[in-house]
N, C-alpha and C positions, 0 to 999 in steps of 0.2 A: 504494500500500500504506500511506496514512495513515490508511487509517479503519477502524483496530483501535481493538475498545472492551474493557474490563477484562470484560465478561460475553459470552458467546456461545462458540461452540465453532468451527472452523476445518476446513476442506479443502484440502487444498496437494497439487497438481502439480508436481514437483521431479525433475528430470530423467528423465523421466517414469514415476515413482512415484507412487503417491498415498497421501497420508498427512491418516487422519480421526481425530476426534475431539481436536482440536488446542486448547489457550488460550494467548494469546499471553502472552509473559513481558517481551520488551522487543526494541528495536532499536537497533545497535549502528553507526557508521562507523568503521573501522579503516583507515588509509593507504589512503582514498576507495573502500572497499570497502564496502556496506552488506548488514549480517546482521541476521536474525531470530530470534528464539530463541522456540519454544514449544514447552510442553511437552503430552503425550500423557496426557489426565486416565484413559484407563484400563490403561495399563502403568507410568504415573510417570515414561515416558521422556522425557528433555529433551532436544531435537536445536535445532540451529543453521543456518539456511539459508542461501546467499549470495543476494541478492535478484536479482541477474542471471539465475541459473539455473530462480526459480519461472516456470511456466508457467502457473499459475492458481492464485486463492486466491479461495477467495466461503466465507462465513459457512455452518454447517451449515443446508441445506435452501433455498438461494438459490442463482441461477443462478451460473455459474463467471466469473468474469472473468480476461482475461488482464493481467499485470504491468507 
């Protein structure tokens, strides 16, 4: 999950949810726990992922990889 770029939109499988149209905001290690944070360019919502639990993240309109 290092190859978030400042443009492009996101797909995220997250305990198995799927959550689209995503831009990454930043990545976070807390007491060796690593989170993601992006936000939902069309509700505004900002969510927080722990990166253990994504199941898949690939770039809007590219195939899905897993984490």
């Amino acid at each position: 999950m290092n190859g978030f770029t400042k443009n492009g939109f996101y797909e995220l499988i997250y305990k198995n949810e799927r959550f689209s149209f995503l831009q990454y905001i930043r990545k976070d290690v807390i007491c060796d726990v690593c989170y993601i944070t992006l936000k939902n360019v069309i509700t505004g919502e900002t969510m927080t992922f722990d990166q253990a639990e994504v199941r898949g993240l690939k770039i809007a309109g590219e195939e899905a990889s897993a984490s």
